[in-house]
C-alpha positions in Angstrom: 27.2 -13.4 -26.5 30.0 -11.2 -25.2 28.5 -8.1 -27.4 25.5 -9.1 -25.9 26.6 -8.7 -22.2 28.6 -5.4 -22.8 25.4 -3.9 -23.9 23.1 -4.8 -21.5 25.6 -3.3 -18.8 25.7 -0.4 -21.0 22.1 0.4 -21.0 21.5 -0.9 -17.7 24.4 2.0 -16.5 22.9 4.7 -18.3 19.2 4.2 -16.9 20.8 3.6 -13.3 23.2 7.1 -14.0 19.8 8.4 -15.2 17.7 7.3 -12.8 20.3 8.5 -10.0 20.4 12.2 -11.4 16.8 12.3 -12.2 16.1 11.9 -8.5 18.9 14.4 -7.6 17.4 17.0 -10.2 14.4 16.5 -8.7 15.9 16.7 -4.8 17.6 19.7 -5.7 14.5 21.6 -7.0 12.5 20.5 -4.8 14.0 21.4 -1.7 13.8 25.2 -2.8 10.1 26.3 -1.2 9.0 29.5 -2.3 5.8 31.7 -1.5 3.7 34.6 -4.1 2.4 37.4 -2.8 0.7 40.4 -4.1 1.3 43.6 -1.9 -0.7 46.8 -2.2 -0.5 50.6 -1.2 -3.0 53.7 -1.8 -2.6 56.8 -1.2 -4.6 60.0 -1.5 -3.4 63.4 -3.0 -4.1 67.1 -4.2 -3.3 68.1 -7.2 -0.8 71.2 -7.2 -1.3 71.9 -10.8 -4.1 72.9 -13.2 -4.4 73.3 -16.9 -7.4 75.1 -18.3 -8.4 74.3 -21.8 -10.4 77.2 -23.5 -12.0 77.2 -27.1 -13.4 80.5 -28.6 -15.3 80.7 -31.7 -17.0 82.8 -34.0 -19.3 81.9 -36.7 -18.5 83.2 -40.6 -19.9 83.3 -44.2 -17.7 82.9 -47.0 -18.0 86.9 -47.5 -17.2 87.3 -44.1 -14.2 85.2 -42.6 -11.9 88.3 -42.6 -14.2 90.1 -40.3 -14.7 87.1 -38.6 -11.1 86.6 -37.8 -10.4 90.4 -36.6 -13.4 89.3 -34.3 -11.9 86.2 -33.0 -8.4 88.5 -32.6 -10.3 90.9 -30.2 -11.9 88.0 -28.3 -8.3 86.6 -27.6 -7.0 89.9 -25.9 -10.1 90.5 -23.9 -9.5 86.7 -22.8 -5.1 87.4 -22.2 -6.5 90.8 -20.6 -8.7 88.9 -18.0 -6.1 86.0 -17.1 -3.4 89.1 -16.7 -5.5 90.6 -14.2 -6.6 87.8 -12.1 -2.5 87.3 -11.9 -2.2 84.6 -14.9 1.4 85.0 -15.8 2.2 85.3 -19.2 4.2 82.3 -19.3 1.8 80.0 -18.0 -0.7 81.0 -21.5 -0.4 79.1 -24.5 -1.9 80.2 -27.9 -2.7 77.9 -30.1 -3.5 78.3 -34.2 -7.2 79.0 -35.2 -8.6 76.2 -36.7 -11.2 77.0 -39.4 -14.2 74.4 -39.5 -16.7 74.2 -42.5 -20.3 74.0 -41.5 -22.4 72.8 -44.5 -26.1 73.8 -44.6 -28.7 72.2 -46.9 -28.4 74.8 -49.3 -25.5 73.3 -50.4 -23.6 76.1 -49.2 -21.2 76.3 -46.2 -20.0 78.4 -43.6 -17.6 78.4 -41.5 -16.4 78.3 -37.5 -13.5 79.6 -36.7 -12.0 78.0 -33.3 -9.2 79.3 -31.2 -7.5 77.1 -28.7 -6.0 78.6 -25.3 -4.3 76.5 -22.9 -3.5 78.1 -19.7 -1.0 76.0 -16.9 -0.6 76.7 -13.1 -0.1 76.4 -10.0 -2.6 79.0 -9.2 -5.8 77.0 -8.9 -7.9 78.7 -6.8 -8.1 81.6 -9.6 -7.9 79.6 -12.7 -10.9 77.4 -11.4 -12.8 81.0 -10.4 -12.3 81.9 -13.6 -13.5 79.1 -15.6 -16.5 78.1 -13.2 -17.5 82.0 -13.8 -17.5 83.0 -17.2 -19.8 85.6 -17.3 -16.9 88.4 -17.5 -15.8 87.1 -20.5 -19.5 86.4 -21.8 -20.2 90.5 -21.1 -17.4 91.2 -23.4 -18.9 89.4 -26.3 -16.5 86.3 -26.1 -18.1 83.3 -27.1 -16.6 80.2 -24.9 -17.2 77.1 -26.9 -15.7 74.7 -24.3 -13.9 75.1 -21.5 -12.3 72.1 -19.5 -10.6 72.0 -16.0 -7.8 69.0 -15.9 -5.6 68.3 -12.4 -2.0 67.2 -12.0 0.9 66.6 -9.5 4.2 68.1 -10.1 5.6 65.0 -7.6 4.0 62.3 -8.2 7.3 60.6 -9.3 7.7 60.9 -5.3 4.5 59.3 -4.5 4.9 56.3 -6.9 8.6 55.5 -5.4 7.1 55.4 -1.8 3.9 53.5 -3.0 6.3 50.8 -4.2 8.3 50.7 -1.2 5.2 50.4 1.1 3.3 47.8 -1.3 6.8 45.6 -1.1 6.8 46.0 2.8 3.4 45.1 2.6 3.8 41.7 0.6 6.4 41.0 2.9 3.9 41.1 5.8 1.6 39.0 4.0 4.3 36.3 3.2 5.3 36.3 6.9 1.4 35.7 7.6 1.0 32.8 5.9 4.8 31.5 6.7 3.7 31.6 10.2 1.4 29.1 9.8 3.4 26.8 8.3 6.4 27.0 10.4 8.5 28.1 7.7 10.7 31.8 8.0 10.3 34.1 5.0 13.7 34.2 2.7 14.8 36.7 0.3 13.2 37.5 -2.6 13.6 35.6 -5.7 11.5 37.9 -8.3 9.4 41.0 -7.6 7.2 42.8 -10.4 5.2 46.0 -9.9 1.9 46.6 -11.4 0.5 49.7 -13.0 -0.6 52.9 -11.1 -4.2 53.0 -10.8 -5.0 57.2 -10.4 -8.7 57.9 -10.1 -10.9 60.0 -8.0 -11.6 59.4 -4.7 -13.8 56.2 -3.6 -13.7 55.0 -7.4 -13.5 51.3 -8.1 -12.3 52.1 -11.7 -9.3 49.7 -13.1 -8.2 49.1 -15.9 -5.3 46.9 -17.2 -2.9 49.6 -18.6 -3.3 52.3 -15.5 -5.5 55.2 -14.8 -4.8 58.6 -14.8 -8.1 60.4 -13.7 -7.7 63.9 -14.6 -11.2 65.4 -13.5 -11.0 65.6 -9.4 -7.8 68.2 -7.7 -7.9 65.2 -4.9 -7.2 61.6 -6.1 -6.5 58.5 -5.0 -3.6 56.4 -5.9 -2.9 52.5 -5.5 -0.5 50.0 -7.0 0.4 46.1 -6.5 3.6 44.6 -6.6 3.3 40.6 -7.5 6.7 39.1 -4.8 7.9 35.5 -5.2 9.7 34.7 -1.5 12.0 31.7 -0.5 10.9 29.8 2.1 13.4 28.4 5.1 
């Protein structure tokens, strides 16, 4: 009977020490009110840098690659020529190798394209897009320009994305106080803050996507980012 006694006290102690620190547990987590926000910035930019991207070709036969490449050789300099004198610097022109494509025809032979790939960078844009949006100089020298695409970047935009965050915290700290004010609570410190990813596109675009934008087609772009802010409440 004694055993009996000294167990029931037992248990009943344990649930009462449980019950005590459940509640305290509970109290203690409890009494911490916090608020989520989502903050956002956008900004709008102009591109200081341009790259050009220029593909040159000339057809060949089997019998004729050779002359076809001595071709392709003079179609190079007559391109280097023309960037030169519009005030290309030398530097800012990349080569790259010829890349010899097979063409198969239904004769069962093949011929051949051979494509060479110049990339030109700078901060000249005004003259590299003059020059790519008129062609026919090159086209009068017998150059054939198999594709030729304009792409737009931002030397800074490490600067833009550091003051974007600032501003989209500042403004998920605005928010918070909003809906504090209503509730007769003051906004606390922050507790956790995450950024989202930089959405870059052209202007007036609705485009998203989960893993960022980087819109390369427009000099001027526009440039937004969230940060997700979890706020103690007092």
């Amino acid at each position: 009977m004694k055993h009996i006694k000294e167990s029931l006290i037992g248990g009943l102690s344990l649930i009462i020490a449980a019950a005590v620190f459940g509640t305290f547990f509970y109290s203690a987590r409890s009494a911490r009110q916090t608020i989520y926000v989502v903050g956002a910035a956008m900004g709008r930019f102009q591109s200081d840098v341009v790259k050009w991207r220029i593909a040159i070709s000339r057809s060949a036969t089997p019998g004729t690659i050779d002359k076809a490449y001595d071709l392709l050789k003079g179609d190079l300099r007559a391109v280097k020529d023309e960037l030169k004198a519009a005030g290309i610097d030398e530097q800012e022109i990349t080569i790259q190798p010829v890349n010899t494509q097979p063409v198969y025809l239904r004769q069962g032979e093949t011929d051949y394209n051979l494509i060479q790939y110049i990339i030109v960078i700078s901060h000249n844009i005004p003259t590299v897009q003059k020059l790519a949006l008129n062609p026919s100089t090159l086209v009068s020298k017998g150059v054939i320009v198999q594709s030729s695409v304009l792409e737009y970047y931002f030397s800074k935009l490490a600067d833009i994305k550091q003051k974007l965050l600032s501003d989209a915290t500042k403004d998920a700290i605005r928010r918070a106080q909003a809906i504090a004010d209503n509730t007769g609570l003051k906004v606390g410190p922050i507790i956790s803050a995450r950024a989202g990813v930089f959405q870059i596109t052209e202007p007036y675009s609705t485009e998203i996507s989960s893993y960022g934008v980087y819109n390369t087609a427009t000099r001027e772009k526009d440039i937004t980012v969230t940060v997700h802010c979890n706020f103690e409440l007092k």
